[in-house]
Each structure stands twice: as structure tokens, then as C-alpha cells.
RODO-2510 file (C-alpha; in nm, 4 decimals, decimal comma):
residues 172
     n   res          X          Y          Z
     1     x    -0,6042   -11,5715    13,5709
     2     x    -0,6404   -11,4656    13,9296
     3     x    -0,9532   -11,1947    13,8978
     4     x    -0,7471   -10,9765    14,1636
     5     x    -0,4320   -11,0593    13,9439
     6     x    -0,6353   -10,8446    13,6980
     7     x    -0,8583   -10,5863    13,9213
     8     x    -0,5835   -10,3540    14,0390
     9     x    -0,4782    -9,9790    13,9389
    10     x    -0,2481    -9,7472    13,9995
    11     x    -0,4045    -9,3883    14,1892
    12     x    -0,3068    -9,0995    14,3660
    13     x    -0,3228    -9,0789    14,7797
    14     x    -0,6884    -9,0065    14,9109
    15     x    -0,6743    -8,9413    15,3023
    16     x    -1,0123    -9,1389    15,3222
    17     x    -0,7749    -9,4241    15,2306
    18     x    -0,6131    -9,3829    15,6319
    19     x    -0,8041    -9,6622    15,8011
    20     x    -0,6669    -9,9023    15,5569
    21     x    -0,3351    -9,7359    15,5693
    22     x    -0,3180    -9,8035    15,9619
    23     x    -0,4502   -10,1215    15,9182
    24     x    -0,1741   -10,2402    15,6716
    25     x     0,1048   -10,1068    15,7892
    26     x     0,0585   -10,2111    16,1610
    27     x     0,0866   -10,5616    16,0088
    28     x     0,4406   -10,6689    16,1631
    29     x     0,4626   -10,8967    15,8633
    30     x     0,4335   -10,5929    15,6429
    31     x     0,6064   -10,3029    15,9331
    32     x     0,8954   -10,5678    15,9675
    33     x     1,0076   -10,5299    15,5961
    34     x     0,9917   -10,1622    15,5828
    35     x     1,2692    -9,8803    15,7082
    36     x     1,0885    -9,6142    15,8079
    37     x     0,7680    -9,6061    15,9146
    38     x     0,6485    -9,6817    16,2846
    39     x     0,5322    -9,9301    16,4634
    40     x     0,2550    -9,9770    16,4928
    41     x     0,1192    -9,7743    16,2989
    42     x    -0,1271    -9,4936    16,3821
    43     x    -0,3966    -9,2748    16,3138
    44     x    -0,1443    -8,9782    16,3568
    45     x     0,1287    -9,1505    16,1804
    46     x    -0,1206    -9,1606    15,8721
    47     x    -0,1984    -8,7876    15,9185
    48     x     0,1586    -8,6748    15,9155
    49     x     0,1946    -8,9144    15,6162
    50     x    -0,0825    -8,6971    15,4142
    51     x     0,0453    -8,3893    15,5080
    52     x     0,4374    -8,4791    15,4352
    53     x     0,2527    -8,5680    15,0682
    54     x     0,0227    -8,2178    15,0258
    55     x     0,3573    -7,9885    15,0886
    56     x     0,5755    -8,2406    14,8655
    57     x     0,3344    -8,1456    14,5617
    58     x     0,3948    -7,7925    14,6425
    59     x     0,7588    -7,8127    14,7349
    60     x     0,9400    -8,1343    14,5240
    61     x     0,6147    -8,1674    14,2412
    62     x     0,8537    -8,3699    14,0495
    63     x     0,8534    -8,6555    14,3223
    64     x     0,5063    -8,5881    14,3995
    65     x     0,4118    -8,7038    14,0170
    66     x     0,5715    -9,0518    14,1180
    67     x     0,3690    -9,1816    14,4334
    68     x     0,0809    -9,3837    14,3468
    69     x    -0,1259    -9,6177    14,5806
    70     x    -0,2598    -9,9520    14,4642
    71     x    -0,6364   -10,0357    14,4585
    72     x    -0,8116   -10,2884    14,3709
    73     x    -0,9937   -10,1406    14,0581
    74     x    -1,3679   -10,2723    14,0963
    75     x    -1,4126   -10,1202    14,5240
    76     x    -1,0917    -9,8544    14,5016
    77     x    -0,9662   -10,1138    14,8458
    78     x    -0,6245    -9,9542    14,9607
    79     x    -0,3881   -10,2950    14,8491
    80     x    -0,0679   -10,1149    14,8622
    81     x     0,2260    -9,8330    14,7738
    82     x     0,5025    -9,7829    14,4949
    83     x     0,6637    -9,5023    14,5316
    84     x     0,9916    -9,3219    14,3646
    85     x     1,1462    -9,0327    14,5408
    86     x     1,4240    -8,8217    14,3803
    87     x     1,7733    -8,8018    14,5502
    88     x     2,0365    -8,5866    14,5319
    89     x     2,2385    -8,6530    14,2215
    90     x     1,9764    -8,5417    13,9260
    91     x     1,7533    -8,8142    13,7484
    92     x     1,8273    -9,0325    14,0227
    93     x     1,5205    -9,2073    14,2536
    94     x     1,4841    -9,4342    14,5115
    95     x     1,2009    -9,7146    14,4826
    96     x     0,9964    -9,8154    14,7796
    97     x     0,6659   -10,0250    14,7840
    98     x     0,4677   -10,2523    14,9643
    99     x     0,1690   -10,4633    14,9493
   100     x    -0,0925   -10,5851    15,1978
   101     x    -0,0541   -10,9661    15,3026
   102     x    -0,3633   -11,0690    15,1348
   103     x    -0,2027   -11,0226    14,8027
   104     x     0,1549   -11,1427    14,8322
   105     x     0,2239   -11,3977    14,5799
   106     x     0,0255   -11,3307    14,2873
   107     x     0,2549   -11,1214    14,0811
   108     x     0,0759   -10,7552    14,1767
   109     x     0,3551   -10,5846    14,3003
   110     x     0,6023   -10,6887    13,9909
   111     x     0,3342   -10,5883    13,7909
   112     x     0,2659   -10,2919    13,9623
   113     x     0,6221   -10,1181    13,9601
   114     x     0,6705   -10,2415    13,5964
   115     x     0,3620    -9,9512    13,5569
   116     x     0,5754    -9,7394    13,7898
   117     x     0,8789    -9,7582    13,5918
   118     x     0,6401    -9,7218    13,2346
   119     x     0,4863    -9,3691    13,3860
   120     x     0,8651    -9,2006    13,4977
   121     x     1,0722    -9,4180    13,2307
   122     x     1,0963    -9,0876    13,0183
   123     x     1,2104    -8,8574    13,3725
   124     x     1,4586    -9,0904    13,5393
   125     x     1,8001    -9,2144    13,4482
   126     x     1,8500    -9,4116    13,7397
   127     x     1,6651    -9,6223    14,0108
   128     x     1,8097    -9,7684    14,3381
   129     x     1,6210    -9,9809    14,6042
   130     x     1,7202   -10,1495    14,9093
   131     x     1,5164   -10,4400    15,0353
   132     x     1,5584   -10,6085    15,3891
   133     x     1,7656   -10,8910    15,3640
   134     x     1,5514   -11,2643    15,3611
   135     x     1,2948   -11,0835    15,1847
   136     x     1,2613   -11,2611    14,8785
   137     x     0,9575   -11,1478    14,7791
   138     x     1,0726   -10,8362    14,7516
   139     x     1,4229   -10,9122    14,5637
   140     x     1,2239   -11,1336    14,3045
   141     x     0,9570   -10,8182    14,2664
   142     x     1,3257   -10,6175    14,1493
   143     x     1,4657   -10,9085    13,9230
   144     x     1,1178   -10,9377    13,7512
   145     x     1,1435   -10,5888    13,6527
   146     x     1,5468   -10,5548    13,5005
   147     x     1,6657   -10,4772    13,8514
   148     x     2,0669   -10,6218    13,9257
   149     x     2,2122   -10,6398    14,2698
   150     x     2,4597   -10,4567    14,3457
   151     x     2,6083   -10,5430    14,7125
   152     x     2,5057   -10,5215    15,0788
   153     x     2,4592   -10,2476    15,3060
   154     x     2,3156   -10,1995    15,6758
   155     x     1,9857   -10,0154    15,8057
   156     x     1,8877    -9,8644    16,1028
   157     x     1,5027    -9,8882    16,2646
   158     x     1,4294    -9,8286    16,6152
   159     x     1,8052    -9,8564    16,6902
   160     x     1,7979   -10,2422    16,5362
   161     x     2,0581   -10,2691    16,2671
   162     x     1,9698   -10,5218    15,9801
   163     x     2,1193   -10,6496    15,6573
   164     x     1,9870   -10,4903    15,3233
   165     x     2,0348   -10,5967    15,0031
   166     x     2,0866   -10,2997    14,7584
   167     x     1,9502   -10,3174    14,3745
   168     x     1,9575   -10,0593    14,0621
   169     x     1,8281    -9,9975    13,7376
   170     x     1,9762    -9,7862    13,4689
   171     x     1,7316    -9,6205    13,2291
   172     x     1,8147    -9,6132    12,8937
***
């Protein structure tokens, strides 16, 4: 098995993890699958990030319990995001993730929003996610973990519309 398969965890947000934030997600490979953050990615974009998290703990804690980073365990290395934020209608979330480039490909992310969905299986009844159509990475990453599509739907990002594919998961 892949040792970096095996050497990742799930942890809270650390601000000293910013640097690697910027780096990541001013990847265009990475920027160009995601809705909303910028691009590229800054230094300030990273700081308003942090802050938007501190006053969710204090103002929505029961999203705030559901956003973890991924590290690789053995140097704590910023590898990626999974992420479920409530909606409106109760028990519902939305799932967003992504993963640095380096590690596409050898199963981390399915893995890592299987733990996701372990830690808030008991809180949520339902889970949505949209992901950019073409990116089959990401669709597989959904199907891996019980995840059926459930139509199409448009997204807006710097006033360029694109195709999304739209999946959800009902808790039992």
C-alpha cells in the first residue's frame, strides 16, 4: 500500500497552515474545479478564510464541528479540505472538498469523506454536493462513498457559467 495512502488524518484549521493554503488553491488545476474561492489565491484570501471559520464556531458551532483539513499524519503537510456546511432545511449539508495535485489518484479523498460522513453520520439526514462537470475524479470520490446522481444544474464563477453535476446521500 501507498505509505501516503496510509499517512493521512483528519484535523481542525491551524492559520499556520496559510502558506500551503495559498499555495494549493492558486493551482488552476485545483482553483478550476472549485465554485467559490478566488483566483489566484492570496495571502488575504486565506486570512478572510480563517476569520469566516473563528466567527462560524461562535455563530453556526454545529457546521463548525464538520470542517476538517487533511494532513499528512507523520509532518501535519496541509494535503487538502472536506468540509460539510448546514443549509437551510434542518439536517441537511452540503459537501465540498479538495485535494492538492500531488495526491490525486490514490484513493485519499474517497477515503477521506468516508471519515467525514463516519464523524456527522449520527447529525445529518441528508448530504448534497455538486461537482464541476468533466471532473471525474471528483464524481467517482461521491460514488465510492453511496453518493447517486441526481441531475444537472449550472454555476456561476467570475461571471463564467459551467455545467455541474449534482449528487446526494440520504442518511439512514
Amino acid at each position: 500500500m501507498d505509505s501516503v495512502f496510509s499517512d493521512f488524518c483528519l484535523s481542525r484549521h491551524n492559520r499556520s497552515d496559510a502558506p500551503q493554503l495559498v499555495k494549493h488553491l492558486s493551482n488552476p488545476s485545483i482553483a478550476n474545479n472549485l465554485k467559490n474561492p478566488p483566483f489566484p489565491y492570496t495571502e488575504a484570501d486565506a486570512k478572510k478564510w480563517y476569520d469566516f471559520l473563528d466567527n462560524e464556531k461562535e455563530s453556526r458551532p454545529r457546521t463548525a464541528r464538520f470542517r476538517w483539513t487533511i494532513r499528512q499524519c507523520s509532518s501535519s503537510e496541509l494535503m487538502g479540505d472536506v468540509s460539510l456546511e448546514e443549509l437551510d432545511e434542518p439536517g441537511t449539508y452540503r459537501l465540498g472538498y479538495w485535494l492538492a495535485e500531488d495526491y490525486w489518484g490514490k484513493g485519499i479523498m474517497s477515503n477521506a469523506v468516508a471519515q467525514a460522513l463516519n464523524m456527522a453520520r449520527e447529525h445529518v439526514s441528508k448530504i448534497v454536493a455538486n461537482v464541476k462537470e468533466e471532473n471525474w475524479g471528483s464524481r467517482r470520490v461521491l460514488e465510492k462513498n453511496g453518493f447517486k446522481y441526481i441531475g444537472n444544474d449550472v454555476a456561476l464563477k467570475e461571471e463564467e457559467v459551467f455545467g455541474m453535476w449534482k449528487f446526494e446521500l440520504e442518511i439512514k
